[in-house]
DSSP file (Angstrom, degrees, kcal/mol; ACC not computed):
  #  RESIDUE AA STRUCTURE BP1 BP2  ACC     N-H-->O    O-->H-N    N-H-->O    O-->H-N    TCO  KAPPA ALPHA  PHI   PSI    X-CA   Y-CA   Z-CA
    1    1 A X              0   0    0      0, 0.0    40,-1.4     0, 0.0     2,-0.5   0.000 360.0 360.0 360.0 163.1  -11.9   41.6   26.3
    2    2 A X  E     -A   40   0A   0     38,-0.2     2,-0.3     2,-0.0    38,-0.2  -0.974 360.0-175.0-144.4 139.5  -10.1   44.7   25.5
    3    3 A X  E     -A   39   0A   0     36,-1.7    36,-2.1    -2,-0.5     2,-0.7  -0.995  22.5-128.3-146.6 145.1   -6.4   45.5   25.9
    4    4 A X  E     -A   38   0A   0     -2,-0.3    58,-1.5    34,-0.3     2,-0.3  -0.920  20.3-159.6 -98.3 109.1   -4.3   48.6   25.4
    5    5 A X    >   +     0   0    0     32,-2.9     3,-2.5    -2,-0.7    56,-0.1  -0.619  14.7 179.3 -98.4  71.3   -1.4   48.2   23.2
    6    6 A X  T 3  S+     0   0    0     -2,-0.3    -1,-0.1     1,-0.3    55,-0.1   0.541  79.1  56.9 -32.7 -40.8    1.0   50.7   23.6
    7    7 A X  T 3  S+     0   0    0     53,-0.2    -1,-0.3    30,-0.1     2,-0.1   0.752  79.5 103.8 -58.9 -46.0    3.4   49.3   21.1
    8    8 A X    <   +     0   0    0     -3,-2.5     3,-0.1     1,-0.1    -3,-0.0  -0.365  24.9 142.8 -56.5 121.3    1.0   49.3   18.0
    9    9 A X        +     0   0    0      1,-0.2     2,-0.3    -2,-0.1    -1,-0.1   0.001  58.8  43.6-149.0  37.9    1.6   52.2   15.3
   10   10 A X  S >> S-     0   0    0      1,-0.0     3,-2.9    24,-0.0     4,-1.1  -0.831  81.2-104.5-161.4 152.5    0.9   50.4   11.9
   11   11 A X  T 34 S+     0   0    0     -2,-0.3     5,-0.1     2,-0.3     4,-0.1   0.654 120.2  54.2 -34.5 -16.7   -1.2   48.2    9.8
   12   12 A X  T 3> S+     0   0    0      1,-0.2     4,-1.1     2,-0.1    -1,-0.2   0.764 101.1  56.9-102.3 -13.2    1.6   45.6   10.2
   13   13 A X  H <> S+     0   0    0     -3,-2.9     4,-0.7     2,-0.2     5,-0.3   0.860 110.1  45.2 -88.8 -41.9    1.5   45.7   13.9
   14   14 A X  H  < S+     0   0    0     -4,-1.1    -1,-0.2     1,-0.2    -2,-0.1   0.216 109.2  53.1-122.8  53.9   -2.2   44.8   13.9
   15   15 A X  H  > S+     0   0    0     -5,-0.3     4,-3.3     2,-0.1     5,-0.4   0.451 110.7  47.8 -98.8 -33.1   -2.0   42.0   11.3
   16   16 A X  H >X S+     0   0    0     -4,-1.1     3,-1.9    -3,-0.2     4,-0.7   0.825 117.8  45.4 -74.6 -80.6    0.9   40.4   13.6
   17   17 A X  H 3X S+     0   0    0     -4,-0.7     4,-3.2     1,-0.2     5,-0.3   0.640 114.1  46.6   6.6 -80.9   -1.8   41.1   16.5
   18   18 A X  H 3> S+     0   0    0     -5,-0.3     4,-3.2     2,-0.2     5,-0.3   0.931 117.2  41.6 -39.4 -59.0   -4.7   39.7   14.5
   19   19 A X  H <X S+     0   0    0     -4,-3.3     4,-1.9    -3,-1.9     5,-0.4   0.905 109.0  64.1 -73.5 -60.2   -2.6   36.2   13.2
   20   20 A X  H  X S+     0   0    0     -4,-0.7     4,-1.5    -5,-0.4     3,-0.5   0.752 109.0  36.0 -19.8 -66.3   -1.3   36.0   16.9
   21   21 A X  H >X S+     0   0    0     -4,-3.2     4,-2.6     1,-0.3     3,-0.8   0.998 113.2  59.3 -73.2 -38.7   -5.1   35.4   18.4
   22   22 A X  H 3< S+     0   0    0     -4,-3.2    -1,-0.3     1,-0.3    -2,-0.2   0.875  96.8  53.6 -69.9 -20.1   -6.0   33.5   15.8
   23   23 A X  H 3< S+     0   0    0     -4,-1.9    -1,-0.3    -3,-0.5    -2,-0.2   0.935 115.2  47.0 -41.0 -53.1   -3.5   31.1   16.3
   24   24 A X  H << S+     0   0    0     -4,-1.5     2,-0.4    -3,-0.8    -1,-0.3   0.866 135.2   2.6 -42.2 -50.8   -4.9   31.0   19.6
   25   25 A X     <  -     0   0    0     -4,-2.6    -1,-0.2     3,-0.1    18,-0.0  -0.966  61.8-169.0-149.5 128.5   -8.5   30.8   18.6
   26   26 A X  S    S+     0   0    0     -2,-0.4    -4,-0.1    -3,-0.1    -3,-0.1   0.478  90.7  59.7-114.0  18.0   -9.4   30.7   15.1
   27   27 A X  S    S+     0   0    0     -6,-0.1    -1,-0.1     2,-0.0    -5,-0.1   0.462  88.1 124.0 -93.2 -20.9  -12.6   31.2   15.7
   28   28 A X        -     0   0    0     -6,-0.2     2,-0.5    -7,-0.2    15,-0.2  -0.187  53.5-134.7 -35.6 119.4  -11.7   34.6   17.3
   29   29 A X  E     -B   42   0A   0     13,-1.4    13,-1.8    -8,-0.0     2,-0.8  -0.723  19.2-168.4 -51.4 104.0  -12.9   38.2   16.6
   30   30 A X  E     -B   41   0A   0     -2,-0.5     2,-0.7    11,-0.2    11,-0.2  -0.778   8.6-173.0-101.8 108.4  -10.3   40.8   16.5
   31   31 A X  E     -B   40   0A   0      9,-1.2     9,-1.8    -2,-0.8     2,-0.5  -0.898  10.4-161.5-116.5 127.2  -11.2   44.3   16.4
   32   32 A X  E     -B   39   0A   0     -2,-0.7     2,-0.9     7,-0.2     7,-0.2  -0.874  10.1-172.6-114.2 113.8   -8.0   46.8   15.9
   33   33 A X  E  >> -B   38   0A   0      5,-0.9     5,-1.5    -2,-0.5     4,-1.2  -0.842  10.9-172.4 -99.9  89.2   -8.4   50.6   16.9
   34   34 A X  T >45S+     0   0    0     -2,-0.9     3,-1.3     2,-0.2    -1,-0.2   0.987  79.1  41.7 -60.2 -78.6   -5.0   51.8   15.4
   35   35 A X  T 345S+     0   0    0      1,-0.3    -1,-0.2     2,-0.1    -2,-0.1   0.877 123.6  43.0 -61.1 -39.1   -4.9   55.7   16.9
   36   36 A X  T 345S-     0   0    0      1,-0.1    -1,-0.3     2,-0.1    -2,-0.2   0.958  98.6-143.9 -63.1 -36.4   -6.4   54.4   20.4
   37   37 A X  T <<5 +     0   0    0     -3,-1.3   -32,-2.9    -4,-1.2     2,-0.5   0.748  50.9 137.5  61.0  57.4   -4.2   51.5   20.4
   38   38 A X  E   < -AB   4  33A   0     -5,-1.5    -5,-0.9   -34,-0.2   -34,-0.3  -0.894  39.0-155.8-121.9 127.2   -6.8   49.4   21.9
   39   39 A X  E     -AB   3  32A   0    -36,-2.1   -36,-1.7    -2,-0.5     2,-0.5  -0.386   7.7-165.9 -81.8 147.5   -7.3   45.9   20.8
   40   40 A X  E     +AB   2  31A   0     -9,-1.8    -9,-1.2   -38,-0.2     2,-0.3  -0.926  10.5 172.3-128.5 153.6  -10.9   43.8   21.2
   41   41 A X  E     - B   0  30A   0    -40,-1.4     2,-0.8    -2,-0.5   -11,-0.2  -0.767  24.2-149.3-175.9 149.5  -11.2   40.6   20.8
   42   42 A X  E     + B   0  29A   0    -13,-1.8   -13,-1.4    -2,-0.3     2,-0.3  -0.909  42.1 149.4-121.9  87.1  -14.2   37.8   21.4
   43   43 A X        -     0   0    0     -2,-0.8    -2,-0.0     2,-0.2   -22,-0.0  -0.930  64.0-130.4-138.2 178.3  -12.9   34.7   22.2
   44   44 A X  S    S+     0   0    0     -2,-0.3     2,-0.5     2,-0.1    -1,-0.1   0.403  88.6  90.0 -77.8   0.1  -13.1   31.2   24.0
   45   45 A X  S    S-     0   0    0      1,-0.1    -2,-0.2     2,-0.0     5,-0.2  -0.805  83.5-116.9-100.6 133.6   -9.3   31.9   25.5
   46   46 A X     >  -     0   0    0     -2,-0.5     4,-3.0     1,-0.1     3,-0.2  -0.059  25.0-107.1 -54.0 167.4   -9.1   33.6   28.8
   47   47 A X  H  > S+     0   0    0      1,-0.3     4,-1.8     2,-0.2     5,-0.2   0.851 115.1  57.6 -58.9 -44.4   -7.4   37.1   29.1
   48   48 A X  H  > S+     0   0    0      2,-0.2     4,-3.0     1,-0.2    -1,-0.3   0.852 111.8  49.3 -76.2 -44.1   -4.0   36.1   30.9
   49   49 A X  H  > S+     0   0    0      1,-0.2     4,-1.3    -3,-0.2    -1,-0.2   0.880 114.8  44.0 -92.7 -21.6   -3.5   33.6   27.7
   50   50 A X  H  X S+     0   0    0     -4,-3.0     4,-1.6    -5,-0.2    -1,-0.2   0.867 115.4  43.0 -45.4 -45.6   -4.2   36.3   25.3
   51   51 A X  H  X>S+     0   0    0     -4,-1.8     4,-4.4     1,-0.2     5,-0.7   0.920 113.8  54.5 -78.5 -39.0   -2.3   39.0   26.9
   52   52 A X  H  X5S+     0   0    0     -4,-3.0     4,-2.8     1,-0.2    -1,-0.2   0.940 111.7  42.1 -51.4 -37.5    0.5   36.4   27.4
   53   53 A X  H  <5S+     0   0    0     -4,-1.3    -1,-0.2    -5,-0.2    -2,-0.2   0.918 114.0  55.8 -69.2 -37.7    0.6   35.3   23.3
   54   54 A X  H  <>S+     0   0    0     -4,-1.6     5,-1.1     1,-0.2    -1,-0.2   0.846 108.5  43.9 -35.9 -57.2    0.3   39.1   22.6
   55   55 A X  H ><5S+     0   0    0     -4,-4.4     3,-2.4     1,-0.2     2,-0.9   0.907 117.0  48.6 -72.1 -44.2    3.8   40.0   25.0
   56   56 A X  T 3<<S+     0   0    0     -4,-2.8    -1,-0.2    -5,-0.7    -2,-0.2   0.258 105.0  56.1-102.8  33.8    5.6   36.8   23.2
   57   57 A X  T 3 5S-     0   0    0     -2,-0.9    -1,-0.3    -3,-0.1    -2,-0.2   0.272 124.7-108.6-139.4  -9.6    4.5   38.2   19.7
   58   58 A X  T < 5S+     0   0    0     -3,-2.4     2,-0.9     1,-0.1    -3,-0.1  -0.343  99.0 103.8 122.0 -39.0    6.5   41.7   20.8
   59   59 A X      < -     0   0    0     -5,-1.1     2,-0.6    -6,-0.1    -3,-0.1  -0.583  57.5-173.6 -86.3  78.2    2.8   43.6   21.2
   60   60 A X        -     0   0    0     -2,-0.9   -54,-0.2    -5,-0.2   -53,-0.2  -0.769  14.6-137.7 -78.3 115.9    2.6   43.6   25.3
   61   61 A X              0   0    0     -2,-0.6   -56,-0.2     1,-0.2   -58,-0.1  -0.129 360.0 360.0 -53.2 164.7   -1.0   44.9   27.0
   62   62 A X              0   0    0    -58,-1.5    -1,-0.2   -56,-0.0   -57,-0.2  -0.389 360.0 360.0-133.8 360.0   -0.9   47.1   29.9
């Protein structure tokens, strides 16, 4: 799944990103495209509970 994160503009914004799913998943794959600001990730949690941990971690998808 893939999300655009309007909010991310540094290395520390997608380490919070990054521990955020894995909390979720810790088997999870994170892929961080800083200048797109689009996020990847390969997990076993559906999207809606990604995007939701994402928003309550400051980093909201649209």
């Amino acid at each position: 799944m893939e999300f655009n994160v309007p909010d991310m503009s540094c290395g520390h914004c997608a380490g919070v990103i990054t521990q955020t799913v894995k909390q979720l998943d810790a088997g999870a794959t994170v892929h961080i495209d800083l200048p797109a600001k689009k996020v990847t990730v390969e997990t076993t949690q559906d999207p809606q509970t990604v995007a939701a941990a994402l928003t309550s971690a400051g980093y909201p998808p649209n």
